[in-house]
C-alpha positions in Angstrom: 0.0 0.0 0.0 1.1 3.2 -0.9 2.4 5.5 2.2 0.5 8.7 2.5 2.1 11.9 3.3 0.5 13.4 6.6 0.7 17.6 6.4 -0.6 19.7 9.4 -4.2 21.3 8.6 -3.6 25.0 8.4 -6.1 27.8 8.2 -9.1 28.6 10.3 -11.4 28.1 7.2 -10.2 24.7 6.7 -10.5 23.5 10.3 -13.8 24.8 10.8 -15.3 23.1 7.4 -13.7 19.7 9.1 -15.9 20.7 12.7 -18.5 21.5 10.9 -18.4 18.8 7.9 -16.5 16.2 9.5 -18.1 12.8 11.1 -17.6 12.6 15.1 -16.5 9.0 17.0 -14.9 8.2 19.8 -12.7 5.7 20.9 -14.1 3.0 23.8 -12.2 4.5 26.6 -13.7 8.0 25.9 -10.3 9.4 25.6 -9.6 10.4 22.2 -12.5 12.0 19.6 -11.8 11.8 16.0 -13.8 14.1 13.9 -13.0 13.0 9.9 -13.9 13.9 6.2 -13.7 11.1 3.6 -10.4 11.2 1.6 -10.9 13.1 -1.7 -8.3 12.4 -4.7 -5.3 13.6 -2.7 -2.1 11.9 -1.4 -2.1 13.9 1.4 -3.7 13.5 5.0 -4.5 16.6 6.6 -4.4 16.7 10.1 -5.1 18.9 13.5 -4.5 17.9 16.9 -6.5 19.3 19.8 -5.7 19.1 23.4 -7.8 22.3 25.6 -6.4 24.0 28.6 -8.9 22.1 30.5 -7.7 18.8 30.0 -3.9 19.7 31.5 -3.6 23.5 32.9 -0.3 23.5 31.6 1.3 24.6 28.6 4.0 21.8 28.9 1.1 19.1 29.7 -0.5 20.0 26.5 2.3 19.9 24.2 3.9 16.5 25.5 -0.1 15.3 24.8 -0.1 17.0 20.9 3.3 15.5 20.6 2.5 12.1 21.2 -0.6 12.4 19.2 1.3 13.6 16.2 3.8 10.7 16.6 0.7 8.0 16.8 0.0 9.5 13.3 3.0 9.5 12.2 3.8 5.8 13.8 0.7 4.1 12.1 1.0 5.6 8.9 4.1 3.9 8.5 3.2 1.0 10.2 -0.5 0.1 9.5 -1.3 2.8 6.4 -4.6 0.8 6.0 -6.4 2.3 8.8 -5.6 6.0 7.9 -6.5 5.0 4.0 -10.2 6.0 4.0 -9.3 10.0 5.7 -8.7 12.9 3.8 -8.8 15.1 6.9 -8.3 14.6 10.5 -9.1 15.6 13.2 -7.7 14.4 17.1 -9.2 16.1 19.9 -7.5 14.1 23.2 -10.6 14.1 25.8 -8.8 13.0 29.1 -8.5 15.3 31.6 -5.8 14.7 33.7 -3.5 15.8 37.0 -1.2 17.9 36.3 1.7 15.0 37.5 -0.5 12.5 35.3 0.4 14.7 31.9 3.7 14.6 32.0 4.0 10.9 32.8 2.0 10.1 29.3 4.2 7.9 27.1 3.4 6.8 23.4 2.5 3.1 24.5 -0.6 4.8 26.7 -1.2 6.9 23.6 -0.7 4.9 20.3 -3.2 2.1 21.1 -6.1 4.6 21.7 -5.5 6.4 18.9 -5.1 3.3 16.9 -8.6 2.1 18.3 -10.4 4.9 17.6 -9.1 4.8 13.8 -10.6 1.1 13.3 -14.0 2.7 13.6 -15.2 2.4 10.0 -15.8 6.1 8.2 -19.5 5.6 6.4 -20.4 7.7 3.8 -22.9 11.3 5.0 
């Protein structure tokens, strides 16, 4: 299968038409939400990662928790390219919220199988 190329969603346009557009799931822990469009013609995978000031007060918190959401991506595109292969645009909005102490201990084994979860959810046509 052919490896698709994942490029960071830019634009406040764009991301809105994928909130407003895109279709909502969840993985079974409740921890992750994926909000997807179908994949058009394009190569690419667009993507966004969201993690609120709720979920960990701290700036550091947040961006260890984007971090490992961006290397999940990047980690099963490479690995299992199958279940990113029906997404044009994605969306991964991390749910959890968390101690403070709790964010900073995240590591990519807690991370990557609920993202990879949430991704085997089949994307049905609107």
């Amino acid at each position: 299968m052919i490896k698709r190329q994942l490029v960071p969603l830019r634009g406040r346009t764009a991301i809105e038409e994928l909130f407003r557009m895109g279709k909502r799931f969840r993985d079974q822990s409740g921890r992750l939400q994926v909000i997807a469009l179908p994949r058009a013609e394009s190569q690419l995978l667009r993507y966004v990662v969201i993690v609120a000031r709720a979920i960990c007060p701290r700036a550091v918190g947040r961006n260890r928790i984007r971090r490992l959401l961006r290397e999940s991506l990047r980690t099963i595109a490479n690995d299992q390219p199958e279940l990113l292969a029906p997404y044009g645009a994605i969306a991964l909005r991390w749910l959890a919220a968390a101690p403070v102490r709790e964010c900073k201990r995240l590591h990519l084994r807690d991370v990557l199988p609920t993202v990879r979860a949430a991704l085997q959810k089949p994307l049905s046509p609107q």
